[in-house]
C-alpha positions in Angstrom: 61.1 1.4 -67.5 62.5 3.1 -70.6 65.7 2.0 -72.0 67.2 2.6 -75.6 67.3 -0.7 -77.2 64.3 -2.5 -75.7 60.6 -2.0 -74.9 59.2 -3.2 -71.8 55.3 -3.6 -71.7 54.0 -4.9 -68.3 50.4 -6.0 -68.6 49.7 -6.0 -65.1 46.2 -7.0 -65.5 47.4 -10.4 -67.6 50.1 -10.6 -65.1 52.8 -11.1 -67.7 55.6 -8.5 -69.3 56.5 -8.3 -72.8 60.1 -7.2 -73.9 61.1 -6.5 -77.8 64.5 -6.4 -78.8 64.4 -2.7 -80.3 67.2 -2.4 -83.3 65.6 -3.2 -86.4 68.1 -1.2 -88.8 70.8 -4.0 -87.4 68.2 -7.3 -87.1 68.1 -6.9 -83.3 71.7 -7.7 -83.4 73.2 -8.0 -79.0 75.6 -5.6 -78.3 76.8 -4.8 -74.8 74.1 -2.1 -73.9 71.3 -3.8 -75.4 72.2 -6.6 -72.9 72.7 -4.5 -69.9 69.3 -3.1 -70.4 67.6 -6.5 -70.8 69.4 -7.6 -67.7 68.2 -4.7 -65.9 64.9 -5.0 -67.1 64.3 -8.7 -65.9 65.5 -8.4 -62.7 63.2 -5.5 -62.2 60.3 -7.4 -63.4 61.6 -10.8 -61.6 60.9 -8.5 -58.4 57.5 -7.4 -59.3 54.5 -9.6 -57.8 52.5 -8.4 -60.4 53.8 -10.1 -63.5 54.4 -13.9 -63.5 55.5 -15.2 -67.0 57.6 -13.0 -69.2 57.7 -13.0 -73.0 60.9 -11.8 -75.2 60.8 -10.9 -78.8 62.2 -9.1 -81.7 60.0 -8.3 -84.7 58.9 -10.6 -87.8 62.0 -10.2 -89.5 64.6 -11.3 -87.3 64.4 -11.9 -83.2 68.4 -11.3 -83.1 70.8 -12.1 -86.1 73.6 -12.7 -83.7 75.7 -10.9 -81.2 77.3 -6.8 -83.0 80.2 -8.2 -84.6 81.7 -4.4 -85.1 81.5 -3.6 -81.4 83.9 -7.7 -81.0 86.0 -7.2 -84.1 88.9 -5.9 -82.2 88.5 -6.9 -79.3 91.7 -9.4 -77.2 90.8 -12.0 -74.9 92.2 -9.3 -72.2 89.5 -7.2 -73.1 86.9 -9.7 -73.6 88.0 -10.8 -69.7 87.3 -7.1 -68.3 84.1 -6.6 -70.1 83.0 -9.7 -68.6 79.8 -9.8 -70.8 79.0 -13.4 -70.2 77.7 -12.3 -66.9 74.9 -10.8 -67.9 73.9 -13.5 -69.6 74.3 -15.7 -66.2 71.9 -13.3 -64.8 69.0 -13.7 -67.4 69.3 -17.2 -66.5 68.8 -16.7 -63.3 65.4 -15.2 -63.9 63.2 -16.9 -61.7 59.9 -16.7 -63.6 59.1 -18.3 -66.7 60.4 -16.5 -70.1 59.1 -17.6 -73.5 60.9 -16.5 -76.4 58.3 -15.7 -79.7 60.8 -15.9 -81.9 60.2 -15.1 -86.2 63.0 -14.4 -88.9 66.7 -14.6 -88.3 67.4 -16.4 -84.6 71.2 -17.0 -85.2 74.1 -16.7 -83.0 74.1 -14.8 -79.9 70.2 -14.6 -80.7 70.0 -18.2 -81.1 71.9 -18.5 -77.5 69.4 -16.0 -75.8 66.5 -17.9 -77.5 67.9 -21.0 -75.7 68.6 -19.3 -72.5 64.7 -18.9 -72.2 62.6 -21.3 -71.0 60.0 -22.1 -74.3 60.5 -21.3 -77.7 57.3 -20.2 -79.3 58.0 -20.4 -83.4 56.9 -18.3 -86.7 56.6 -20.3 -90.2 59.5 -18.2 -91.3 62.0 -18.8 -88.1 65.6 -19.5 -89.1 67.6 -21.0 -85.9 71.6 -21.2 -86.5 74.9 -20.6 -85.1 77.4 -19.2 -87.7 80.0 -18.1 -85.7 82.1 -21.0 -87.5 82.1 -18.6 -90.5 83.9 -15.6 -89.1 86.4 -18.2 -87.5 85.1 -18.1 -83.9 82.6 -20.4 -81.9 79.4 -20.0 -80.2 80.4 -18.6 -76.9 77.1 -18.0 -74.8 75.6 -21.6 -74.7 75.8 -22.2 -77.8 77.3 -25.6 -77.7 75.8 -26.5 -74.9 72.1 -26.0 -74.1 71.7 -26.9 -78.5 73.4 -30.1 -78.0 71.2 -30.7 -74.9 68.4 -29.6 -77.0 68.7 -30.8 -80.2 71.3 -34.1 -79.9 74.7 -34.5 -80.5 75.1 -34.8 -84.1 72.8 -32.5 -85.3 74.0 -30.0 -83.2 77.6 -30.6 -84.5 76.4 -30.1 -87.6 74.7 -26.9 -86.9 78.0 -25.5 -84.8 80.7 -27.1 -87.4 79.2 -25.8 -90.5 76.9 -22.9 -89.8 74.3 -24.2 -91.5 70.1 -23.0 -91.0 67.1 -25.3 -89.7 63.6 -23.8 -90.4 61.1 -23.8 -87.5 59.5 -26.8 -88.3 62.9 -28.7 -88.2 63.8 -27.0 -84.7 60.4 -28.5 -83.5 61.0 -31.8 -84.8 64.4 -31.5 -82.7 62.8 -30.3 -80.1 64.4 -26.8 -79.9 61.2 -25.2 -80.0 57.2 -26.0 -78.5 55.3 -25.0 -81.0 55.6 -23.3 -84.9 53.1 -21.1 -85.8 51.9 -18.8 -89.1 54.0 -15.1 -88.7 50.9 -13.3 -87.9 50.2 -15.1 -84.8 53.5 -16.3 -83.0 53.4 -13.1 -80.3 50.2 -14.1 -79.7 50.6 -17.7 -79.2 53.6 -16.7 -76.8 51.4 -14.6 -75.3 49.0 -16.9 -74.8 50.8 -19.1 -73.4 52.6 -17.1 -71.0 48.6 -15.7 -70.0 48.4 -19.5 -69.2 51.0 -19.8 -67.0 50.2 -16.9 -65.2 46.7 -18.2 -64.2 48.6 -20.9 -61.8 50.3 -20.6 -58.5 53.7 -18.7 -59.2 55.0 -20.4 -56.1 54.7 -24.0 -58.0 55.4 -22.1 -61.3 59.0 -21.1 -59.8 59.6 -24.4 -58.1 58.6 -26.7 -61.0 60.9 -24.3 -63.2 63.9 -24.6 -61.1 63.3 -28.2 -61.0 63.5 -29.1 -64.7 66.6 -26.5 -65.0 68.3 -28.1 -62.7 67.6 -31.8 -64.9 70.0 -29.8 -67.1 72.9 -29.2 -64.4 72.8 -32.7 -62.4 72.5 -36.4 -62.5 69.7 -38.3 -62.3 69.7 -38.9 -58.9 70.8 -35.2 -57.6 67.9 -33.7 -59.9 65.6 -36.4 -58.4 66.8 -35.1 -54.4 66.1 -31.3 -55.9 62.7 -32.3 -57.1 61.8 -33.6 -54.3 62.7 -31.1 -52.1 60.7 -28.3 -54.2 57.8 -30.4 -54.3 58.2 -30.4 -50.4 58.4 -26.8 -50.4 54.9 -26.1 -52.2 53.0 -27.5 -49.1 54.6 -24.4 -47.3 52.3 -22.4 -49.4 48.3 -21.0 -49.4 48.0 -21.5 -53.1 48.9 -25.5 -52.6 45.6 -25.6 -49.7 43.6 -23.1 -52.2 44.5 -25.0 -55.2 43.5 -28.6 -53.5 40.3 -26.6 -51.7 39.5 -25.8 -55.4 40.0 -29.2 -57.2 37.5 -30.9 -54.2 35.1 -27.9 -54.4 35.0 -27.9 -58.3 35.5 -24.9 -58.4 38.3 -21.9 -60.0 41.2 -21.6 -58.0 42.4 -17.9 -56.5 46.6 -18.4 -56.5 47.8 -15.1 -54.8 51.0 -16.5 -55.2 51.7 -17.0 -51.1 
């Protein structure tokens, strides 16, 4: 897969996929095509056996800085209708395997959003999560309001979306916005490693258990209790639930072929 404003590195023999966001001279910044082709590039690697987790990133200085303001600055909400660029951003959430987000530098905006539309948020020392969109007198319109306030609280994340203002890392951990902050030199590793981990187990279970605790975000209690339970049904459909049972009463290494 080559695009022009991403990288796409499949590590077959990991079974995961790493994707960069590829636009240093403007901090990563979203515009449409950069989109397009990260849209393209998960579904292609959603459909590919081989790779079972999926890792996003950007570089040390920023992840994304926010969504290219020059390619929205004259844009009517006619025009915003026909691009319809909110779509693509309903498709990377329907990814069905796991994405973590290794996130360093600048996270704001439209970068925050995408952060959020992932699934873990791995951390650097020198992370700076924000929506600032109240500063050039719009609003977060990707998630923004939503999955931070689900993440973060109420009140915190009307602070954030009301005034613009930073957190570091270590306060998006604390909020529980992010899993884990690390030193700058190792956060793509720690992603990585993580998503290594998550490859190791049956991507069956991996894909049921993930659209179980999405869906804790898009129900009640007692609907998102009925979905659990039917995707916990579902996983005794599979070989890896026998192998991965066989292996625990064996004591041994289970083989998930992901059947």
């Amino acid at each position: 897969m080559e695009f022009q404003f991403i990288l796409v590195e499949p590590n077959y023999a990991a079974n995961i996929a790493l994707i960069s966001l590829n636009r240093p001279k403007e901090l990563n910044a979203l515009n449409l095509q950069l989109m397009l082709e990260l849209k393209q590039a998960l579904a292609e690697l959603d459909g590919q056996d081989e790779v079972r987790c999926i890792v996003i990133t950007g570089n040390e200085q920023a992840f994304a800085a926010g969504a290219d303001i020059k390619q929205m600055e004259s844009k009517n909400p006619i025009d915003l209708l026909k691009i319809d660029q909110f779509e693509t951003w309903d498709q990377i959430r329907k990814t069905k395997k796991p994405i973590i987000a290794a996130v360093s530098g600048f996270c704001l905006g439209g970068g925050c959003e995408l952060a959020m539309t992932c699934d873990m948020i791995i951390a650097s020392e020198t992370a700076k999560f924000g929506q600032p969109e109240i500063k050039i007198g719009i609003m977060p319109g990707a998630g923004g309001t939503q999955r931070l306030t689900r993440a973060v609280g109420k009140a915190l994340a009307m602070e954030m979306v009301l005034t613009g203002k930073f957190i570091s890392g270590e306060e998006a951990q604390k909020a529980g916005l992010v899993n884990k902050v690390v030193p700058v030199e190792v956060y793509l590793d720690e992603a990585v490693k993580l998503a290594k981990e998550i490859a190791q187990l049956s991507p069956i279970a991996v894909r049921l258990a993930k659209e179980s605790v999405l869906k804790a975000f898009d129900s009640g209690l007692q609907e998102g209790l009925f979905f659990e339970r039917k995707n916990f049904y579902m996983c005794f459909a599979s070989e890896d639930q026998k192998e991965g049972m066989s292996a625990f009463v064996e004591k041994r290494k289970p083989d998930f072929k992901g059947k």
